[in-house]
Biopython code that builds the backbone (N, CA, C, O; Angstrom):
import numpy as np
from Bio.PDB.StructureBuilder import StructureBuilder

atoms = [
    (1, "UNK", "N", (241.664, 162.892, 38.548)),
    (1, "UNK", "CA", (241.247, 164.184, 39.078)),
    (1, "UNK", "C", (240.373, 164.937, 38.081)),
    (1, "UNK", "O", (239.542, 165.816, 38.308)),
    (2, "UNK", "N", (240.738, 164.411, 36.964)),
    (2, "UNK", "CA", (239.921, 165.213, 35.789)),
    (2, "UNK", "C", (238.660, 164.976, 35.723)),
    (2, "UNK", "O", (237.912, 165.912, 35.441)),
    (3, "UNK", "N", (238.182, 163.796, 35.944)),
    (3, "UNK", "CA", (236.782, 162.930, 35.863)),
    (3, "UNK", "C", (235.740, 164.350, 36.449)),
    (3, "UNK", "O", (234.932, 165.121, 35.931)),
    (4, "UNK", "N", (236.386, 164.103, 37.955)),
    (4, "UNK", "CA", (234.942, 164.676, 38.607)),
    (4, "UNK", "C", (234.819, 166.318, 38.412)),
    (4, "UNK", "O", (233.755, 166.820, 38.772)),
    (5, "UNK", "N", (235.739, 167.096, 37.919)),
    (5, "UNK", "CA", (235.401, 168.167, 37.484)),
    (5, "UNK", "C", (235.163, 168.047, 36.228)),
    (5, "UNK", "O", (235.259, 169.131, 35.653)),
    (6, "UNK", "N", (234.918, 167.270, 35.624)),
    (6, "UNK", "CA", (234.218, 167.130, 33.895)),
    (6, "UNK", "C", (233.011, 167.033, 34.668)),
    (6, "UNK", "O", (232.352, 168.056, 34.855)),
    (7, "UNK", "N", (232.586, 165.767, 35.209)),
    (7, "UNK", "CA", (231.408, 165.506, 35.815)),
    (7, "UNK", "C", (230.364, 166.866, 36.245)),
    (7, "UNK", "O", (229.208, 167.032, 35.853)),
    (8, "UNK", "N", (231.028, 167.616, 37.016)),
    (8, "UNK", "CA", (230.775, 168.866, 37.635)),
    (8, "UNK", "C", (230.404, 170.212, 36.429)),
    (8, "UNK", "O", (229.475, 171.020, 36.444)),
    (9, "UNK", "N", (231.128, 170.104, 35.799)),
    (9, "UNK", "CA", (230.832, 170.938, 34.908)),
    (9, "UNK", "C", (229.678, 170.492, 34.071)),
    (9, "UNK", "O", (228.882, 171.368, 33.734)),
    (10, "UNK", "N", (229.554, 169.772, 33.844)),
    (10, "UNK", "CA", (228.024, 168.981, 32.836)),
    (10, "UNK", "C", (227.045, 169.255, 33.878)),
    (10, "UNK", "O", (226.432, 170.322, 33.878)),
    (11, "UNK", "N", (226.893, 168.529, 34.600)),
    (11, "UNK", "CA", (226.028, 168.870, 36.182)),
    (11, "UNK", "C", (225.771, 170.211, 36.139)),
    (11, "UNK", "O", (224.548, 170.257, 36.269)),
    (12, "UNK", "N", (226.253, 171.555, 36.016)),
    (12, "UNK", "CA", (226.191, 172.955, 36.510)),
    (12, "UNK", "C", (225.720, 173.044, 34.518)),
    (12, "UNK", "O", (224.799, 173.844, 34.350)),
    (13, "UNK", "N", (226.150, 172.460, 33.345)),
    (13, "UNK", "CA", (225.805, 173.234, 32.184)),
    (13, "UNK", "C", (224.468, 172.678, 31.942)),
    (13, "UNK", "O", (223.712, 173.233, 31.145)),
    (14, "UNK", "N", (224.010, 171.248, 32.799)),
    (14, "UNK", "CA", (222.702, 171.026, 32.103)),
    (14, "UNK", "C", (222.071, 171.123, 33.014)),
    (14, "UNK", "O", (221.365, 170.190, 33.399)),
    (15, "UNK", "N", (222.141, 172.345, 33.667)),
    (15, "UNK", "CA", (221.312, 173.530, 35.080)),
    (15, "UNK", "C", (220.610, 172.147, 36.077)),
    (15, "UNK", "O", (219.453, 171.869, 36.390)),
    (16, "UNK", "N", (221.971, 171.482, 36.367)),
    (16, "UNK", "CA", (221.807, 170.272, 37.572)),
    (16, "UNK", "C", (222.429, 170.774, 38.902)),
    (16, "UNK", "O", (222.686, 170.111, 39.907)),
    (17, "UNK", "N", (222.636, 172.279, 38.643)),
    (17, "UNK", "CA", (223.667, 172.597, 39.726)),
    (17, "UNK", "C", (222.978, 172.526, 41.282)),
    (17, "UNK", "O", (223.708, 172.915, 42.194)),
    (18, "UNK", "N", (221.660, 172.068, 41.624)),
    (18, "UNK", "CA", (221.354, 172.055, 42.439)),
    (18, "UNK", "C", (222.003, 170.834, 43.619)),
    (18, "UNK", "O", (222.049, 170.927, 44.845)),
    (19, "UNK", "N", (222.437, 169.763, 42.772)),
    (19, "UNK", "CA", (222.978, 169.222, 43.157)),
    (19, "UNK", "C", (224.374, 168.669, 43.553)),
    (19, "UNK", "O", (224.926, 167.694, 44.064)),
    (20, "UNK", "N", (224.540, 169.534, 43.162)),
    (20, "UNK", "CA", (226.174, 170.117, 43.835)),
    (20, "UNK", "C", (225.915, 171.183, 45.392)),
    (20, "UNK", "O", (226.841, 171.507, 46.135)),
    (21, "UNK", "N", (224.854, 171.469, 45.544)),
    (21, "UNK", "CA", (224.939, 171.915, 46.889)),
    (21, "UNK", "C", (224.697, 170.969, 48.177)),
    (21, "UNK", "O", (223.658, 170.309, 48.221)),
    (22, "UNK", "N", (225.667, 170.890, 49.258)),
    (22, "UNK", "CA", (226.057, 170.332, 50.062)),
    (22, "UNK", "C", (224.151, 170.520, 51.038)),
    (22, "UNK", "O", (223.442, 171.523, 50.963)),
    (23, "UNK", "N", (223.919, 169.623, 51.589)),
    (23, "UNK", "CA", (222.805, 169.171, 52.530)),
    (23, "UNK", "C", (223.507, 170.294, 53.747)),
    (23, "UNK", "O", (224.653, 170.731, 53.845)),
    (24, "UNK", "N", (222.465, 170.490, 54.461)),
    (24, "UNK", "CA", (222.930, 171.883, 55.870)),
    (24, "UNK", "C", (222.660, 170.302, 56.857)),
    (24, "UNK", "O", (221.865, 169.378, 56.685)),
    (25, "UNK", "N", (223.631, 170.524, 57.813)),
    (25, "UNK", "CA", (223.751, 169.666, 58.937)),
    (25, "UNK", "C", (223.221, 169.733, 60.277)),
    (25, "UNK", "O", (223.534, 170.460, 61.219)),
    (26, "UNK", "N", (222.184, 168.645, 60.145)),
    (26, "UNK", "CA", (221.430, 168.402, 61.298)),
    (26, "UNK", "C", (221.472, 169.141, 62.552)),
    (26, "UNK", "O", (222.615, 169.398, 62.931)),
    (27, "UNK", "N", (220.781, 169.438, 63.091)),
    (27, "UNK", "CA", (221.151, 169.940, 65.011)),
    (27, "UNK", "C", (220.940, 168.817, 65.828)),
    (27, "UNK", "O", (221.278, 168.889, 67.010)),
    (28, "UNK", "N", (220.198, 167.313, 65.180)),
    (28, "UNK", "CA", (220.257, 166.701, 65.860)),
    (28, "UNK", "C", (220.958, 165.530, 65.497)),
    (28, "UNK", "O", (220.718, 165.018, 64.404)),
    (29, "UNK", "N", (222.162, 164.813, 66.604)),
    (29, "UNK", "CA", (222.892, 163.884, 65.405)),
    (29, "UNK", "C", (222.649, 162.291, 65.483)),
    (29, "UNK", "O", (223.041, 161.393, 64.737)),
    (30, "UNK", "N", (221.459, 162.244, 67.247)),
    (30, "UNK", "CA", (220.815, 161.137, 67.795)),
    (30, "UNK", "C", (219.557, 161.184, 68.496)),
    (30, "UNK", "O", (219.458, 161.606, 69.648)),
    (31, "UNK", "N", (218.408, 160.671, 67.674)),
    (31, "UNK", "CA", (217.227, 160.312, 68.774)),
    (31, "UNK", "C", (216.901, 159.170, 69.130)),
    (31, "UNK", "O", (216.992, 158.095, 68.537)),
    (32, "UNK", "N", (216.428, 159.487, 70.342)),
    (32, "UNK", "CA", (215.615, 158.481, 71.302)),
    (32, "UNK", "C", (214.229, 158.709, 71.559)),
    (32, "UNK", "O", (213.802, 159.754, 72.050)),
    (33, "UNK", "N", (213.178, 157.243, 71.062)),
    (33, "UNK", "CA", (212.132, 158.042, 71.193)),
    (33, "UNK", "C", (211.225, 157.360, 72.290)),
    (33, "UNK", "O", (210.090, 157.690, 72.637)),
    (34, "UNK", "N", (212.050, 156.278, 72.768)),
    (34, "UNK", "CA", (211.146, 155.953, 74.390)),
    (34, "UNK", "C", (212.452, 155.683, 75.351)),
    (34, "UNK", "O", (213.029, 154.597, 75.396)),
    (35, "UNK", "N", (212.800, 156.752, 76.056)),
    (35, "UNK", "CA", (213.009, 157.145, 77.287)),
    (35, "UNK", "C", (212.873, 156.922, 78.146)),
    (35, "UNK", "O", (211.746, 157.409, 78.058)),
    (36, "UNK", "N", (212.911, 156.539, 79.275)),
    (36, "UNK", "CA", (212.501, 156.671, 80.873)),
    (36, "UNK", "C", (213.315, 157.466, 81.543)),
    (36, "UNK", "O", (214.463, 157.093, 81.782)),
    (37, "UNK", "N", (212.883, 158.611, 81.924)),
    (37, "UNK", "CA", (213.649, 159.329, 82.761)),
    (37, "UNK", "C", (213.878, 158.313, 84.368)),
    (37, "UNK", "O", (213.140, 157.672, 85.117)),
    (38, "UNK", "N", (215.453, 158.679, 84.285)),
    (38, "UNK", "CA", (215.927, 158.284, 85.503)),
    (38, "UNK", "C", (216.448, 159.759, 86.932)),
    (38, "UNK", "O", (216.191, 159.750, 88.136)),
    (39, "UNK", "N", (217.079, 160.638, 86.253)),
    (39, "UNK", "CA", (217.042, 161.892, 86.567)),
    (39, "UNK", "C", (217.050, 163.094, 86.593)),
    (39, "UNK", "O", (217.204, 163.382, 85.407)),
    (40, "UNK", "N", (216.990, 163.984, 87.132)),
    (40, "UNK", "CA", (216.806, 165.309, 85.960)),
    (40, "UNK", "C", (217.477, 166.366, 87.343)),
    (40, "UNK", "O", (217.148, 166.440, 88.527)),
    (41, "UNK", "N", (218.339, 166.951, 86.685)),
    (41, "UNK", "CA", (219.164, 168.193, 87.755)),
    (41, "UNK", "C", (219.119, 169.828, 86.812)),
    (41, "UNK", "O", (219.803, 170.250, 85.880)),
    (42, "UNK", "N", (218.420, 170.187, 87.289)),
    (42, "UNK", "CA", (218.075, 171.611, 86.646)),
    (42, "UNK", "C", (219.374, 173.080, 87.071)),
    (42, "UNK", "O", (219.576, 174.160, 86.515)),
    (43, "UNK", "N", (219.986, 172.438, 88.246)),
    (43, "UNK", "CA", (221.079, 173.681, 88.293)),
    (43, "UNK", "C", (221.942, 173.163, 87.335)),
    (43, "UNK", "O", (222.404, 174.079, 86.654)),
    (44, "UNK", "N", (222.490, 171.678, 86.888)),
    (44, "UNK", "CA", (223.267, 171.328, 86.583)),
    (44, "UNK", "C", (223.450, 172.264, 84.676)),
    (44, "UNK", "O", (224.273, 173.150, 84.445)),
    (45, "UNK", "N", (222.699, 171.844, 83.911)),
    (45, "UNK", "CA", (221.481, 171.329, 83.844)),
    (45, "UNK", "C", (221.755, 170.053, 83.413)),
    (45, "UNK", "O", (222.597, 170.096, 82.517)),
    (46, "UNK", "N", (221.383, 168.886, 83.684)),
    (46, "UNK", "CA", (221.490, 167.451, 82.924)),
    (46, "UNK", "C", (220.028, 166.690, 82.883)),
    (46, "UNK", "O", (218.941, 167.173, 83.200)),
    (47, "UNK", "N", (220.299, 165.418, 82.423)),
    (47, "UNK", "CA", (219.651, 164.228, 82.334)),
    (47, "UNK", "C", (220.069, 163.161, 82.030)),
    (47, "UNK", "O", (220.806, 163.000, 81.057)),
    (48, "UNK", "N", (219.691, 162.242, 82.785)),
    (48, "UNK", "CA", (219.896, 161.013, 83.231)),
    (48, "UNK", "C", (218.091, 160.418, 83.018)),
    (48, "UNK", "O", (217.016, 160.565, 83.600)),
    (49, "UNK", "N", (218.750, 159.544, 81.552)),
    (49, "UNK", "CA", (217.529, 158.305, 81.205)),
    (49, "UNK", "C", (217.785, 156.804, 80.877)),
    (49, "UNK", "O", (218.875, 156.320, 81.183)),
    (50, "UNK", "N", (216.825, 156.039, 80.265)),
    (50, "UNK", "CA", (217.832, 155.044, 80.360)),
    (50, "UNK", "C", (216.566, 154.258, 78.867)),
    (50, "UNK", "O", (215.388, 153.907, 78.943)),
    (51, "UNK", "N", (217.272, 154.259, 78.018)),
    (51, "UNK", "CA", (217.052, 153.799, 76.762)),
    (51, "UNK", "C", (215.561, 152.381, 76.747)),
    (51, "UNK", "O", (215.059, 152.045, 77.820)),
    (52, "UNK", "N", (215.287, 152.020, 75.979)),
    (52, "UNK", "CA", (214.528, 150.606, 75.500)),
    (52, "UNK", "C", (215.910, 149.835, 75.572)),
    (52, "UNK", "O", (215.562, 148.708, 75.925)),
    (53, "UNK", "N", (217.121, 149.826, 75.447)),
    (53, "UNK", "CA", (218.020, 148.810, 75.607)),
    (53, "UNK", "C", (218.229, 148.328, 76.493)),
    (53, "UNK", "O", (218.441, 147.131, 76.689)),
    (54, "UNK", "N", (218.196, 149.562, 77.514)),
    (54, "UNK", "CA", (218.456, 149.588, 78.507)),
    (54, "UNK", "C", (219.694, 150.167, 79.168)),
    (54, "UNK", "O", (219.908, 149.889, 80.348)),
    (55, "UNK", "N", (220.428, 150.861, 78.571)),
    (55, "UNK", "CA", (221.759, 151.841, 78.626)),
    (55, "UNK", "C", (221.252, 153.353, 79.509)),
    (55, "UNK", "O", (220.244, 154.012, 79.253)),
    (56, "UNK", "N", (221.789, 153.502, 80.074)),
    (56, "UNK", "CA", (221.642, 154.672, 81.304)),
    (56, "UNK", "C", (222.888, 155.596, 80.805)),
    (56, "UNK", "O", (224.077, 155.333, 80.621)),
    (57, "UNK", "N", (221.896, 157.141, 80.621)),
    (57, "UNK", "CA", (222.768, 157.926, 79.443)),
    (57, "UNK", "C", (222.789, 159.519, 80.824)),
    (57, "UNK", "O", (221.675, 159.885, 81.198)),
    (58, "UNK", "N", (223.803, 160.130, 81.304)),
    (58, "UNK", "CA", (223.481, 161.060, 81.793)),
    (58, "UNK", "C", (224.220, 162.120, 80.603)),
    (58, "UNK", "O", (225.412, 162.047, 80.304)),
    (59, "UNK", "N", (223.241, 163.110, 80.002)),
    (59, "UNK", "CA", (223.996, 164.380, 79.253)),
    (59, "UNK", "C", (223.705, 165.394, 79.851)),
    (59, "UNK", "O", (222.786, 165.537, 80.658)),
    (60, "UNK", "N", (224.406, 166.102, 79.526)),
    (60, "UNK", "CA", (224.056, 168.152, 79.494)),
    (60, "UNK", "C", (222.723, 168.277, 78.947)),
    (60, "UNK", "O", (222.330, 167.352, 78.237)),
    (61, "UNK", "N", (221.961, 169.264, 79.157)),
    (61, "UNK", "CA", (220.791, 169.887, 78.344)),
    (61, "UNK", "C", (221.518, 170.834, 77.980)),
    (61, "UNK", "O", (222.485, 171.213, 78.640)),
    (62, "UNK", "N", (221.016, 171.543, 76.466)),
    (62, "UNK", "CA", (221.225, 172.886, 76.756)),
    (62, "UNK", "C", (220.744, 173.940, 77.183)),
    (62, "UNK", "O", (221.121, 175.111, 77.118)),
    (63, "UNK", "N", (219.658, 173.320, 77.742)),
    (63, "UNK", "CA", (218.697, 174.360, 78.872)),
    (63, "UNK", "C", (218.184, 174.002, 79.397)),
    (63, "UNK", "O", (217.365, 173.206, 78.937)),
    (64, "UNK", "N", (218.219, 174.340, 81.165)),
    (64, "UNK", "CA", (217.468, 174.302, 81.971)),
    (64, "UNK", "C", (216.065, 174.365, 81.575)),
    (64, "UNK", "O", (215.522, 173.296, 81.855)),
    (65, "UNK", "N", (215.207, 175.260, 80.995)),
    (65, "UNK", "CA", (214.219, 175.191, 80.208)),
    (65, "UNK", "C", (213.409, 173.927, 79.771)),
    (65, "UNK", "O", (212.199, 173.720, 79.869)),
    (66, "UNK", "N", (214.565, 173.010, 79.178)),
    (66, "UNK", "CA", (214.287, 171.903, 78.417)),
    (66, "UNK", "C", (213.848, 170.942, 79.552)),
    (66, "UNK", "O", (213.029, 170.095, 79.196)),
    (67, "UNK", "N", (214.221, 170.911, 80.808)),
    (67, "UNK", "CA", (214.290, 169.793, 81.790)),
    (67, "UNK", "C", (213.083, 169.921, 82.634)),
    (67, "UNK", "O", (212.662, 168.977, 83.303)),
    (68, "UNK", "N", (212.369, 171.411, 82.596)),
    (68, "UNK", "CA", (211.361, 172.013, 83.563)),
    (68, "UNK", "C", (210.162, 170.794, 83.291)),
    (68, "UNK", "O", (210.203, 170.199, 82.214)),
    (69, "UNK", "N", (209.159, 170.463, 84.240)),
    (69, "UNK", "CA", (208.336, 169.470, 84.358)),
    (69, "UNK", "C", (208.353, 168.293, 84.004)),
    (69, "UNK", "O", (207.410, 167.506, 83.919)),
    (70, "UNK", "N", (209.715, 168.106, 83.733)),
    (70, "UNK", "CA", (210.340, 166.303, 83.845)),
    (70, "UNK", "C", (210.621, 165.795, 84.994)),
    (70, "UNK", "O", (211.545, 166.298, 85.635)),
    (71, "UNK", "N", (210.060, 164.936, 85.403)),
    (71, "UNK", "CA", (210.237, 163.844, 86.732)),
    (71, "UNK", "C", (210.690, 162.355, 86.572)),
    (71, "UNK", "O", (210.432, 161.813, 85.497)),
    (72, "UNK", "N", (211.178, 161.824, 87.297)),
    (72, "UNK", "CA", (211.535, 160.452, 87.062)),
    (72, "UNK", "C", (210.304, 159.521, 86.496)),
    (72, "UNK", "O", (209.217, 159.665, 87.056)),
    (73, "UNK", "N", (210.376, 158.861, 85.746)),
    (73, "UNK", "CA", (209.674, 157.739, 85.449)),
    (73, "UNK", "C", (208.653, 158.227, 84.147)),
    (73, "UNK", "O", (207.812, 157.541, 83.565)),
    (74, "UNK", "N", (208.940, 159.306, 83.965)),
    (74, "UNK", "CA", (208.506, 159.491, 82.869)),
    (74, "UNK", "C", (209.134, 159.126, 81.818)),
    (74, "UNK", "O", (210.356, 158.979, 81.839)),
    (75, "UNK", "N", (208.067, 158.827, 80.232)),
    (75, "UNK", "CA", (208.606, 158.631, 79.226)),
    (75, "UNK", "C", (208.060, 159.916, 78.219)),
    (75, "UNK", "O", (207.096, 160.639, 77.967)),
    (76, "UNK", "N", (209.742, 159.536, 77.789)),
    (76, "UNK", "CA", (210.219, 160.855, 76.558)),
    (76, "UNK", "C", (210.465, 159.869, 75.210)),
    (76, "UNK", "O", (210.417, 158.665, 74.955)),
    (77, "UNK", "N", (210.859, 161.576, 74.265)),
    (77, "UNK", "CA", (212.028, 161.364, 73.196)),
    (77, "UNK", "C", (213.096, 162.273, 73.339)),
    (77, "UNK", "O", (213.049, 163.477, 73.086)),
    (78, "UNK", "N", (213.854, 161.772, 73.669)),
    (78, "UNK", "CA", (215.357, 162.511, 73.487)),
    (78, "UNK", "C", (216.215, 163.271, 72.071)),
    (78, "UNK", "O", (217.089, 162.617, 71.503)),
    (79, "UNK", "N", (215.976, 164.224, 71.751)),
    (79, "UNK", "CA", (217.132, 164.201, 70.689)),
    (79, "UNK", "C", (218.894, 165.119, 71.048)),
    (79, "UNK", "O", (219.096, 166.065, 71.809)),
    (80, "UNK", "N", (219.747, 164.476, 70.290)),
    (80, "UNK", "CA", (220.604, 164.812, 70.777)),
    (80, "UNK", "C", (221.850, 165.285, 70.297)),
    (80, "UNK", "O", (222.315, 164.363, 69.627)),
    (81, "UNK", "N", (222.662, 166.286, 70.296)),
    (81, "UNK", "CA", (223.137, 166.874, 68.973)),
    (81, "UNK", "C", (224.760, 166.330, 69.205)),
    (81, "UNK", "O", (225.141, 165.680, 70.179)),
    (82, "UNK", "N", (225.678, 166.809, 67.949)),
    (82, "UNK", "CA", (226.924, 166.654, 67.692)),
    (82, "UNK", "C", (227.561, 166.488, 68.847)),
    (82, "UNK", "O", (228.358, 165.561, 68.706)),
    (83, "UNK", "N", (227.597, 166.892, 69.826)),
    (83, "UNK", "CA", (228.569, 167.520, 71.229)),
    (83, "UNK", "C", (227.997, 166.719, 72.211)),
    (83, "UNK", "O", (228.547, 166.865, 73.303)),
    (84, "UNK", "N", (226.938, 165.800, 72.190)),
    (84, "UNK", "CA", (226.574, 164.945, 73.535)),
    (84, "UNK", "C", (225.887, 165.759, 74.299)),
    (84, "UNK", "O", (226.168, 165.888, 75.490)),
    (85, "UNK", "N", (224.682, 166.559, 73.593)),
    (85, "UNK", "CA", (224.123, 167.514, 75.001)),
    (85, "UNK", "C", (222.543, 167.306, 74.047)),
    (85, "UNK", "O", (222.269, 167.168, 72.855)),
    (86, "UNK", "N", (221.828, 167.371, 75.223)),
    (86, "UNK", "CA", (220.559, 167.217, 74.721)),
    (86, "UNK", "C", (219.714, 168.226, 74.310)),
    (86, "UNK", "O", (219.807, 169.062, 75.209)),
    (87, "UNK", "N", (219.013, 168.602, 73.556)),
    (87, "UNK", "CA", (218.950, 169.782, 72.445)),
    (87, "UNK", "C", (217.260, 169.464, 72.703)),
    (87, "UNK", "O", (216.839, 170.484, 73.250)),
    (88, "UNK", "N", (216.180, 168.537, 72.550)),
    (88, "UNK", "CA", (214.936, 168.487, 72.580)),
    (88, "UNK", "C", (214.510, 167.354, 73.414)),
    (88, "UNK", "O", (215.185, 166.332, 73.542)),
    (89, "UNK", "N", (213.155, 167.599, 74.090)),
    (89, "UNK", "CA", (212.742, 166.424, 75.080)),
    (89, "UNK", "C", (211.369, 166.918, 74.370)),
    (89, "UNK", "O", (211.053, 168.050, 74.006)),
    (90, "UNK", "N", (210.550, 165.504, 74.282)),
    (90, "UNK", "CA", (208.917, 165.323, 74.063)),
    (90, "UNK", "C", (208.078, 163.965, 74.928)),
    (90, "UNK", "O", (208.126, 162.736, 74.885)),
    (91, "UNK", "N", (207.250, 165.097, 75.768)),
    (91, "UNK", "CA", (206.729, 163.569, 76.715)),
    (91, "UNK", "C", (206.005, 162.585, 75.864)),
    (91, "UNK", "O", (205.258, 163.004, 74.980)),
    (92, "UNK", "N", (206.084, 161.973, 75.959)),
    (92, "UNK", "CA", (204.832, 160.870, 75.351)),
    (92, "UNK", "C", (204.354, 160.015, 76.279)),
    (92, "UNK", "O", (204.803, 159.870, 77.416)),
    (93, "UNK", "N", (202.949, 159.143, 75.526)),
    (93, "UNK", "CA", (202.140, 158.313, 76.411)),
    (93, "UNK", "C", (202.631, 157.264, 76.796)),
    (93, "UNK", "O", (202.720, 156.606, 75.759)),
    (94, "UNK", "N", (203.078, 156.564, 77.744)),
    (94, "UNK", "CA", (203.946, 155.750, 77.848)),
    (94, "UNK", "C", (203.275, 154.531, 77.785)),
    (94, "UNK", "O", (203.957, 153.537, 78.032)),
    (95, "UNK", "N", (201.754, 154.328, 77.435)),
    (95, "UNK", "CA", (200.904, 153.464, 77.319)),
    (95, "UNK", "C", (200.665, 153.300, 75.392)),
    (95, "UNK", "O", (199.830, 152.602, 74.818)),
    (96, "UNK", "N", (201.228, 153.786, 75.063)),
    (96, "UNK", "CA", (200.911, 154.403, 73.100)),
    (96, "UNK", "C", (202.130, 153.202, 72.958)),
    (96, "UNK", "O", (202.896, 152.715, 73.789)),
    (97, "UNK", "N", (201.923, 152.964, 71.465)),
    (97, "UNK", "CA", (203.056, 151.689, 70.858)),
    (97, "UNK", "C", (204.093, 152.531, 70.554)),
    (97, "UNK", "O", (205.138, 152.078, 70.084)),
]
sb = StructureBuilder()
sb.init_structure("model")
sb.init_model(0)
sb.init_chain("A")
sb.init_seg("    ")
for serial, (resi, resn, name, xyz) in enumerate(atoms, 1):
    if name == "N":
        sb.init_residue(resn, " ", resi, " ")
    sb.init_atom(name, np.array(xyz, "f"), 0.0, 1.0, " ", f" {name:<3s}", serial, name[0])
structure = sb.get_structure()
């Protein structure tokens, strides 16, 4: 137990203390960056896409907002946070590598 507060203390006396501060945690904790939308429900609000694997994912958005001028068969990137709800959508060219 002694180690890492020796450690710690050298760290903070030879003004390393920057690294003792903890990283701030992501908003996003999964992306996807080719998509195919399969469906999109705006009262709900959700989405339903279905991966390059090929796995068919329906989540929450967290906003209706986020889902506005998405139609089926389009391709996205999904990102997607801690809680299983989808936090950002970006169309892309579905003809681009």
């Amino acid at each position: 137990m002694m180690k890492p507060l020796i450690l710690a203390g050298i760290l903070v006396l030879s003004g390393a203390s920057a690294l003792l501060v903890a990283p701030t945690e992501s908003l996003a904790s999964l992306a996807y960056t080719r998509v195919s939308v399969e469906a999109v429900d705006i009262a709900t609000p959700s989405l339903t896409f279905k991966t390059s694997e090929g796995q068919v994912w329906t989540l929450q958005a967290t906003s209706a907002e986020l889902l506005k001028g998405l139609q089926r068969g389009d391709t996205c990137s999904v990102e997607i946070d801690l809680e299983n709800r989808v936090t950002k959508i970006v169309k892309v060219d579905p003809t681009s590598p």
